[in-house]
C-alpha positions in Angstrom: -32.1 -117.5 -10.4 -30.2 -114.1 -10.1 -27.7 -115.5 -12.9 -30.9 -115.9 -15.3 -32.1 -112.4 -14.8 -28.5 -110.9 -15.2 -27.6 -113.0 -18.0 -31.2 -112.1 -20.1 -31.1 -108.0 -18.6 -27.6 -107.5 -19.3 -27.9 -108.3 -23.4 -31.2 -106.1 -23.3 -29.5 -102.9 -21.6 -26.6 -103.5 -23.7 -28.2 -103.3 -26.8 -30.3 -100.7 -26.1 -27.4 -98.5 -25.3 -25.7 -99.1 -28.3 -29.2 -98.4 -30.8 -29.2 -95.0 -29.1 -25.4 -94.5 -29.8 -26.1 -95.1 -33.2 -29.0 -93.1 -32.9 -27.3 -90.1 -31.9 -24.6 -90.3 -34.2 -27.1 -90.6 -37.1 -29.3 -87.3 -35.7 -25.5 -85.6 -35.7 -24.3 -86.1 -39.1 -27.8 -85.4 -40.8 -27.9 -82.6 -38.2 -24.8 -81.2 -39.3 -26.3 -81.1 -43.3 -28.8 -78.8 -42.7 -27.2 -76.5 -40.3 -25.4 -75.4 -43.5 -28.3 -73.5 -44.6 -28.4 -71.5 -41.1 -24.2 -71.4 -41.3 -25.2 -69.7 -45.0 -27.9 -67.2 -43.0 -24.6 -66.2 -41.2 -22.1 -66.0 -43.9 -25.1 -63.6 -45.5 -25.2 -61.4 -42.0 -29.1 -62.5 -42.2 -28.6 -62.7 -38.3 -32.3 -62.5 -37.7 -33.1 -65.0 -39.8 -30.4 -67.3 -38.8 -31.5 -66.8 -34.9 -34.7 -68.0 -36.1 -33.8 -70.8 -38.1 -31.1 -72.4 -34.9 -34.3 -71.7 -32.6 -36.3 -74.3 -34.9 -33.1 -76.5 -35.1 -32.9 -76.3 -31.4 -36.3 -77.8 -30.7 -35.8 -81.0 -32.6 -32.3 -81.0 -31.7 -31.9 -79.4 -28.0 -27.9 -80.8 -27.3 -26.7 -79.6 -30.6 -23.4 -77.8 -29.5 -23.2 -76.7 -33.0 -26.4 -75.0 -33.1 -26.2 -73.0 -29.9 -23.3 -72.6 -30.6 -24.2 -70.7 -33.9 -27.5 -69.3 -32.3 -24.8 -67.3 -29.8 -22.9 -66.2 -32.9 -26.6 -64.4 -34.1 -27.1 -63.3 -30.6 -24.1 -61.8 -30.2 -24.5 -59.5 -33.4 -27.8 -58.5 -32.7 -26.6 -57.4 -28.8 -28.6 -59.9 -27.4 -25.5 -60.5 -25.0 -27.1 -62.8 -22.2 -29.1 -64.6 -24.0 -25.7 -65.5 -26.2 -24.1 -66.2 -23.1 -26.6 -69.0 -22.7 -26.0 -70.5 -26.0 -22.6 -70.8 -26.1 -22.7 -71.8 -22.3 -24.7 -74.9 -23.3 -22.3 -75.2 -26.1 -19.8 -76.0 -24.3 -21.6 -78.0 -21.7 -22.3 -80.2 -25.2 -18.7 -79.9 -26.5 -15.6 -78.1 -24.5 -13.3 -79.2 -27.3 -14.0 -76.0 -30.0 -11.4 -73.3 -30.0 -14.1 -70.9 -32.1 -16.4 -71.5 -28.9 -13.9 -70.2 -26.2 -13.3 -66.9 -28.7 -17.1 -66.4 -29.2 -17.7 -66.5 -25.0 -14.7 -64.2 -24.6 -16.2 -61.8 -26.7 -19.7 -62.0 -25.1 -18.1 -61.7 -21.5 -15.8 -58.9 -23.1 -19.0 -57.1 -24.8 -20.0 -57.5 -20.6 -17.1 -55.5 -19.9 -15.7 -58.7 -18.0 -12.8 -58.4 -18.8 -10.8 -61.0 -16.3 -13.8 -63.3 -17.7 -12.7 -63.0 -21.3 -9.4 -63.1 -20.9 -9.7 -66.4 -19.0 -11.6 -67.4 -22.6 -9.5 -66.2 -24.8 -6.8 -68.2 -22.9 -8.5 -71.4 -23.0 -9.0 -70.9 -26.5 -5.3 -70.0 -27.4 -4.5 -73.6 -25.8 -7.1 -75.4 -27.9 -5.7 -74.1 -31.2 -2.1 -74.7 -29.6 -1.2 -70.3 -30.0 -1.5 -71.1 -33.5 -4.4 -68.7 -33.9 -4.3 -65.3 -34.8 -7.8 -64.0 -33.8 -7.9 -65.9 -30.1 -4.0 -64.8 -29.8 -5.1 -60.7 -30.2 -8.5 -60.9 -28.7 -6.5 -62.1 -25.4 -4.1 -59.3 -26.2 -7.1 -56.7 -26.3 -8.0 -58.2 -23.0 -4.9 -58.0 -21.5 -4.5 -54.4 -22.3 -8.2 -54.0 -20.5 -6.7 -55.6 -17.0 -3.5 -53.2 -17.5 -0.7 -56.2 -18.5 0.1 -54.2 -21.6 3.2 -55.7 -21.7 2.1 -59.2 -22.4 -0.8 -57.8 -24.8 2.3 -56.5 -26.6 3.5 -59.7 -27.0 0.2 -61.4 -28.0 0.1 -58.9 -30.9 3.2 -59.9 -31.9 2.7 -62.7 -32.1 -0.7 -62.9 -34.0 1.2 -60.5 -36.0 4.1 -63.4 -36.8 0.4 -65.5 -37.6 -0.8 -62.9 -40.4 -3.2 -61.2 -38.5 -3.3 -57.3 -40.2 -5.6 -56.2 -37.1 -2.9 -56.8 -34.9 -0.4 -55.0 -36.7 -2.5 -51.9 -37.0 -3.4 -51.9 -33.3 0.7 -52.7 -32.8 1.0 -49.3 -35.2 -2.1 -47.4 -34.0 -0.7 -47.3 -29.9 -3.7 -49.1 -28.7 -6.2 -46.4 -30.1 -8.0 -49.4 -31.7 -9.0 -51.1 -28.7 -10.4 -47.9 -27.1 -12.8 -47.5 -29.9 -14.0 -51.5 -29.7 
């Protein structure tokens, strides 16, 4: 009798789990069309409007890394610093596997004046793009100099520098007057 209810329940959960795979992977892709329009908001520096329009996104869509991830982005420029700690904290809860993500909390945290917490960001993000990006390679830098390893910002500079990345250079040029000012 227990092989009849096993053989009959198995199929059913089975199949069930795979409809709401395929579920979920439909909501993402036609997800990820109209986030463009909020991603435009951005591009635009329409932050308020683009907060606004990820909030909406977020309530038919509540695990959409992609969208808080983009909602933190708006918090962030308008100052609303815990609130995009949240977003991007849910995320990465969603998806740990974004580079941009690890840069965007390091600047929160460093924003926060946590400065041990950014760097420990902005490290996790210069593994992800494999110290092949220039932006996660001198925000570390700018955080190392905060925690007093200037020696290894140096290097970080540098080497965002080798990458292309002209801030770098003029902080490199500049003595470190740049980061003072941030």
């Amino acid at each position: 009798m227990e092989w009849l209810v096993l053989f009959f329940f198995l199929p059913y959960v089975l199949t069930l789990m795979f409809f709401n795979w395929i579920e979920e992977k439909f909501i993402t892709i036609k997800n990820k069309e109209k986030l463009e329009d909020g991603e435009h908001l951005i591009q635009h520096r329409k932050y308020k409007e683009a907060l606004s329009f990820f909030s909406e996104k977020l309530k038919r869509f509540p695990k959409s890394a992609k969208a808080h991830y983009f909602r933190s982005i708006c918090n962030l420029q308008l100052g609303n610093l815990y609130s995009a700690l949240y977003d991007i904290e849910q995320s990465l809860s969603f998806d740990n596997t974004v580079g941009e993500s690890y840069v965007t909390k390091g600047k929160i945290l460093y924003k926060l004046e946590d400065y041990d917490g950014a760097f420990l960001e902005f490290d996790k993000a210069d593994w992800h793009f494999r110290s092949e990006n220039p932006i996660a390679l001198r925000w570390r830098g700018i955080a190392r100099y905060q925690l007093g390893q200037r020696k290894n910002a140096i290097e970080d500079f540098q080497q965002a520098v080798q990458l292309g990345d002209e801030d770098s250079a003029y902080i490199l040029r500049t003595s470190f007057e740049y980061i003072d000012k941030i």
